[in-house]
C-alpha positions as CSV (number, residue, x, y, z in Angstrom):
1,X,108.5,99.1,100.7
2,X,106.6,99.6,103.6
3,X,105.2,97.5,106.1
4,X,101.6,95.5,105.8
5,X,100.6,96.7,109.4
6,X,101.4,100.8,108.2
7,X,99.9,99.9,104.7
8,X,96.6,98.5,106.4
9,X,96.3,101.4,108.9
10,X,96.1,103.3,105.6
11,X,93.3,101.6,104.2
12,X,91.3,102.1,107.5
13,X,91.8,105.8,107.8
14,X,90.6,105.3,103.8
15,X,87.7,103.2,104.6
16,X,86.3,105.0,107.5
17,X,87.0,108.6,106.0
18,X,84.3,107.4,103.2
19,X,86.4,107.8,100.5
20,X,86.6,103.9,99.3
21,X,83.1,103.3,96.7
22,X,81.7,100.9,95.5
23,X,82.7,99.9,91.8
24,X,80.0,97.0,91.6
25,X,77.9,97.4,88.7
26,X,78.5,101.1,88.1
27,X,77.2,101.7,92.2
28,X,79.2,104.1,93.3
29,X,77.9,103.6,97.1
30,X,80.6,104.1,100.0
31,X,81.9,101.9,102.0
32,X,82.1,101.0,105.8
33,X,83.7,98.9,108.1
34,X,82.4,95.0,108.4
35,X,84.5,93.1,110.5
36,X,87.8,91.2,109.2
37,X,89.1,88.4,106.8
38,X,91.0,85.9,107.7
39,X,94.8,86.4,109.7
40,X,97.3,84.9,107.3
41,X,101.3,85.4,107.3
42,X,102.6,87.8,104.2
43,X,106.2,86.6,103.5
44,X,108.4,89.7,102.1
45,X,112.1,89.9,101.1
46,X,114.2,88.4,102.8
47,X,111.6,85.5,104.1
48,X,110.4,88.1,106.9
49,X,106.9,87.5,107.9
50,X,104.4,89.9,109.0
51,X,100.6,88.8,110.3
52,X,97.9,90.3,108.7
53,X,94.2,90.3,108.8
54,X,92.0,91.6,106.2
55,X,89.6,94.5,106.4
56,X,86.1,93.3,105.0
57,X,83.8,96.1,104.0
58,X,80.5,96.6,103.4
59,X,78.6,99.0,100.5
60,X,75.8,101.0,102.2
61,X,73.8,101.3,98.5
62,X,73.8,97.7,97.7
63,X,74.9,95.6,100.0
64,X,78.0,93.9,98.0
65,X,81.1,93.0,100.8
66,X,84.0,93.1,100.3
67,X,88.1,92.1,101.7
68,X,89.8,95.1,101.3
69,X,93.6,93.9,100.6
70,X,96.6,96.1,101.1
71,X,98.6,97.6,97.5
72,X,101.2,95.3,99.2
73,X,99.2,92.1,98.5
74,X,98.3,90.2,95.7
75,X,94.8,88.0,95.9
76,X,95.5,84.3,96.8
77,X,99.9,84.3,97.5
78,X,101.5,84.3,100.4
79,X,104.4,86.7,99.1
80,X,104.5,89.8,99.0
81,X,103.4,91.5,95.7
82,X,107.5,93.0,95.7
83,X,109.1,89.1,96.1
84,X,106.2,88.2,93.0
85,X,107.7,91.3,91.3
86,X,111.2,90.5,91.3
87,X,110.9,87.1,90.2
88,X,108.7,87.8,87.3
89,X,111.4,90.2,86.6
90,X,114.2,88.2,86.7
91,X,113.0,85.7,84.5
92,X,111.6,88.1,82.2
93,X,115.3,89.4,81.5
94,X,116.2,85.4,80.9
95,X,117.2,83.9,84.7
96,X,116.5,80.2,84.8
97,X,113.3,79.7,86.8
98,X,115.5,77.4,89.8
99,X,117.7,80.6,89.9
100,X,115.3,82.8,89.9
101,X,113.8,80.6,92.8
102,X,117.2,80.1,94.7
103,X,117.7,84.1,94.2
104,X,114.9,85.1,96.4
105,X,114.4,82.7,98.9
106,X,111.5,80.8,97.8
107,X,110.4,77.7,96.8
108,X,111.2,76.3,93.4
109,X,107.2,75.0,92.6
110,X,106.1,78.4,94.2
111,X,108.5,80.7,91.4
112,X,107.1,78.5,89.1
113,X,103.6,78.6,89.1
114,X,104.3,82.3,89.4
115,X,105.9,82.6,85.9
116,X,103.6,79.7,84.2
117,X,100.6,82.1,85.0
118,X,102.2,85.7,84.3
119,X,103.8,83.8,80.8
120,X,100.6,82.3,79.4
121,X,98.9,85.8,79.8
122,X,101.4,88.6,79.4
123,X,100.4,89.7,76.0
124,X,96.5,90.3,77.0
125,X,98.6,91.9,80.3
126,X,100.4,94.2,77.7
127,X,97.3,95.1,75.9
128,X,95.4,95.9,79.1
129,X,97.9,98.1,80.5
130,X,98.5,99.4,77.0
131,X,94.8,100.5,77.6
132,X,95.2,102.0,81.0
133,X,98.4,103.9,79.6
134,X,95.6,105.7,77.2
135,X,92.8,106.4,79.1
136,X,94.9,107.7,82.4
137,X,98.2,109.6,81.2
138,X,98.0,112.6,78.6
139,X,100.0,112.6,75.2
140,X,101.4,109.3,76.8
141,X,103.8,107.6,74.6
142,X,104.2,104.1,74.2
143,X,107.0,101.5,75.3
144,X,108.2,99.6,72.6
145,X,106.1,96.7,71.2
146,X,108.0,94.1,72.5
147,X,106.2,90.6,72.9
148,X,105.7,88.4,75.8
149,X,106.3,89.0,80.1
150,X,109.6,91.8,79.1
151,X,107.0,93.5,76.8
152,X,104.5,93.3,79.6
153,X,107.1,94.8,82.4
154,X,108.0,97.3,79.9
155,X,104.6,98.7,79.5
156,X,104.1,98.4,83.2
157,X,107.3,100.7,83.8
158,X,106.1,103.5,81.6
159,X,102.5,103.8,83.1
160,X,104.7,104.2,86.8
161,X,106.6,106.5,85.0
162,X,104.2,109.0,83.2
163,X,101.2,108.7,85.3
164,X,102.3,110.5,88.1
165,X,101.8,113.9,86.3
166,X,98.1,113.5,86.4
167,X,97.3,110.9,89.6
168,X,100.8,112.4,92.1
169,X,100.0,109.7,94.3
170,X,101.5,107.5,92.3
171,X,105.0,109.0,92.7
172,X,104.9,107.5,96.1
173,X,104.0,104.2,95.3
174,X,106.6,101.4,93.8
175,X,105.7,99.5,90.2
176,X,104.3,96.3,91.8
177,X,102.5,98.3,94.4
178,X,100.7,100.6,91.4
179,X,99.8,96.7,89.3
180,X,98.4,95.5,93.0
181,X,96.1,98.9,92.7
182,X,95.2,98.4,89.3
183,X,94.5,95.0,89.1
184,X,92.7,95.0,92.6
185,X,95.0,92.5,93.7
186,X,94.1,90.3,90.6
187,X,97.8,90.8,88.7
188,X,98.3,86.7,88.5
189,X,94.6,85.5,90.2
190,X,92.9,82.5,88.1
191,X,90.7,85.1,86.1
192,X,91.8,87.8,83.5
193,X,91.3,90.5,82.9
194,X,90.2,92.0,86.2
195,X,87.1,94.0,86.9
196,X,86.9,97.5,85.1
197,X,88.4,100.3,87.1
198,X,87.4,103.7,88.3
199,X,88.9,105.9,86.2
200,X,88.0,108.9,88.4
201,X,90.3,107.3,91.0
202,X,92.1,104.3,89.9
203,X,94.5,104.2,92.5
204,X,92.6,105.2,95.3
């Protein structure tokens, strides 16, 4: 995976190239620089740290701001979106939840909360990446229709798989990283499901 520093000099070069609009009510304005969020640490694997501070960004059409977070990021956790990933995964194939915890270096109530929140939702997960699967890969066909968070991972794992043959960006980009896109960041915020995408560019 790579680092939060190289992953946030990407979304610069993104922001102040003009390619980054504005989804807010169908807008479609572009968006510039506007100072920063606040520096927080970003634990990965491993327990290494990194610092990072937030881009903020502003919407020339309608004013909306926004804190542009790296694909590495999830909204609201401390961890890297790749240490979320492996524990959901783990537990999803059937690793107690204090092994899952003691497995990647992190604390027991943190893992926890993790899987209570991806649980109670993973079949409206399923069905909204079942969705995604439709409308952004061709003749896509369908994981099996397995319930709860394996079902979830399992749809998760195909969209990674198929959609690079239409979007080739995604090739370059690892499962939890392509979730972080498509959920802005949302993939275990408070609300569900997250804002509609761009389906013109819905990894951008």
């Amino acid at each position: 995976m790579p680092t939060v520093s190289h992953v946030m000099q990407v979304v610069e070069a993104q922001l102040r190239s003009g390619v980054l609009k504005c989804l807010a009510g169908g807008c479609g304005g572009t968006f510039s620089p506007w100072w920063y969020g606040v520096e927080r640490p970003v634990v990965g694997l491993g327990g290494a740290a990194e610092l990072v501070r937030p881009r903020r960004a502003i919407c020339g059409s309608c004013g909306v701001t926004r804190v542009l977070l790296p694909d590495v990021m999830l909204r609201r956790r401390q961890y890297r979106v790749e240490v979320i990933g492996a524990a959901l995964l783990l537990a999803a194939g059937g690793m107690a939840w204090t092994r899952v915890a003691a497995e990647i270096g992190v604390p027991f109530e943190t893992v926890r909360g993790w899987l209570r929140r991806f649980t109670r939702r993973a079949d409206l997960v399923r069905s909204w990446l079942l969705g995604l699967l439709d409308a952004l890969v061709d003749d896509p066909w369908l994981p099996a229709g397995q319930a709860g968070p394996a079902g979830a991972l399992g749809v998760l794992a195909g969209l990674h798989a198929q959609m690079p043959a239409r979007w080739p960006l995604v090739a370059g980009l690892s499962p939890w990283q392509l979730a972080a896109r498509l959920s802005r960041a949302g993939l275990l915020a408070p609300a569900w499901p997250p804002p509609v995408i761009n389906a013109s560019a819905p990894v951008t």
